[in-house]
N, C-alpha and C positions, 0 to 999 in steps of 0.2 A: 744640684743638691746632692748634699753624701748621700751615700745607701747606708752611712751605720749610724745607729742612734746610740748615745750613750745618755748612763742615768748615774750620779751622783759619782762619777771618774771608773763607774763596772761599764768595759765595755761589753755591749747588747748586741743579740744576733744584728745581722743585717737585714731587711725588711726582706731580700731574697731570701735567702736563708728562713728566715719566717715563714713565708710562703710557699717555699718547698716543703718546710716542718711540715703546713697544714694539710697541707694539700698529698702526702705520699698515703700509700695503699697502705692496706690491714699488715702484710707481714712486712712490710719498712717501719711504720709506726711501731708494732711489736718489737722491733729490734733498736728502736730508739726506745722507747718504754724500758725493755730491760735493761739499757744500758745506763737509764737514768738513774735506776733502784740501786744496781750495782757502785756506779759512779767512779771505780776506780779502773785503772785500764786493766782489759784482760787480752788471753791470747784468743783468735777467731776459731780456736776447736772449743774453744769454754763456752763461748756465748753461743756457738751451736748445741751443747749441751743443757746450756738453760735454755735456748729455744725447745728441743725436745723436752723436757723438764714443764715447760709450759703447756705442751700441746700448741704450737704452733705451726700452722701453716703456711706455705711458699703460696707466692701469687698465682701459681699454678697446680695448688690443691694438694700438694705433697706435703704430708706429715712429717718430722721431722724425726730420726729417729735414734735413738741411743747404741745400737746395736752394731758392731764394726762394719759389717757384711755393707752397710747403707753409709758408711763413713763420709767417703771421697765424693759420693754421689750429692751428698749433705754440703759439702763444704764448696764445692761446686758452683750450687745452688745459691752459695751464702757471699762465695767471694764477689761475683760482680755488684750485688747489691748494695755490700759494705762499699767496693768502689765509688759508688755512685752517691751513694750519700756523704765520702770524703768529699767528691767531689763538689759534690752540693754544699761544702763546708757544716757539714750537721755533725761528723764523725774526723776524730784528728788520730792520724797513727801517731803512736808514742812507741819510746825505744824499743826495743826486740817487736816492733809489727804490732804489738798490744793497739787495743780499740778503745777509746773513749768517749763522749762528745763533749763537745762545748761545752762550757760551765751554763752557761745562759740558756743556752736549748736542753741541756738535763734537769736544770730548774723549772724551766714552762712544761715539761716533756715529766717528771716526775710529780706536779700538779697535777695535771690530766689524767695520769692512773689514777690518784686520789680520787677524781670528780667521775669517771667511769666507774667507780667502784670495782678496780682491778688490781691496786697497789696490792692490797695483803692477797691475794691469788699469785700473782707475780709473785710476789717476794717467794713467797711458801715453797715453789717451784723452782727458784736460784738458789733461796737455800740448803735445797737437797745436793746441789751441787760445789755451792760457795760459802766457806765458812767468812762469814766478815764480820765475825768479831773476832780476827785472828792479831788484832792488836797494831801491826802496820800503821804509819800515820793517818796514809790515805784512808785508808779500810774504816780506821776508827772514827775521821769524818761521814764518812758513810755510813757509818754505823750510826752516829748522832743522828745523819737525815733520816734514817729509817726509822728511829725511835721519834723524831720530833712527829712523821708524818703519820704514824701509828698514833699519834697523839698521848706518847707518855712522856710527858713535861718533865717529873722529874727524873726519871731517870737520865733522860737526853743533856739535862742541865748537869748531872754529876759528871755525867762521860766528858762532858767538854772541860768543866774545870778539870777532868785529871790529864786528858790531851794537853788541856793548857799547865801543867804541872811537868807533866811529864817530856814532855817538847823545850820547855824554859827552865829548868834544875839542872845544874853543871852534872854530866855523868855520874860523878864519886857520890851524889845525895841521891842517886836513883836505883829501887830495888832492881836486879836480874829477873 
């Protein structure tokens, strides 16, 4: 039997993949969690900055911390992790090293902050560091998810029709 399930032609984690999602510790979960909120790739010293930004912890009790002095010490910390969860197929590098996860695991993975009651603590804390309504295509999908999952409908619903305007208008009919 395959290991991937698919649902209406989206393909879906694989059940591995699943089961690694569930089953990883407090600071791999936080580091899928932000990445869910976030959703667009970023570089591995940003999401160490939203990890500080968070107050998160390493599996080994170290806070994470903003301050240069604890830089390297931080990223250290961060790079095998991130490894490990590429490897796990939960996290995909994209061009320049940038971090992302799967569509399908940021999807079940940005749920789950909603049902911990963590999404709006999260978010508050990346965006001290991440402007993402900075317009970019991606950004402004993300932007949609944040507002759908915050629960305000309509706004969420305008931003997508003007994505969807602004994406599909030949250049010359679109403001600068």
């Amino acid at each position: 039997m395959k290991d991937t399930i698919k649902k209406k032609g989206k393909k879906m984690p694989t059940n591995t993949e699943l089961t690694t999602y569930k089953n990883l510790p407090p600071f791999e979960k936080n580091i899928v969690y932000i990445l869910s909120i976030i959703y667009t790739p970023i570089a591995t010293t940003l999401l160490k900055d939203c990890l500080a930004a968070a107050g998160v912890k390493t599996n080994k009790g170290l806070r994470f911390d903003d301050s240069y002095k604890y830089r390297s010490l931080m990223l250290n910390e961060l790079r095998p992790t991130v490894d490990m969860l590429e490897k796990a197929g939960i996290i995909q590098k994209r061009e320049y090293g940038r971090l992302a996860l799967k569509p399908a695991i940021a999807d079940i993975a940005i749920r789950q902050t909603v049902k911990e009651n963590r999404f709006n603590s999260l978010l508050k804390a990346i965006e001290t560091k991440i402007d993402l309504m900075n317009g970019e295509k991606m950004d402004l999908v993300a932007a949609v998810r944040i507002l759908f999952y915050q629960k305000k409908w309509m706004t969420s619903w305008i931003i997508t029709i003007s994505i969807k305007i602004k994406f599909t208008m030949p250049n010359h009919y679109q403001r600068s």
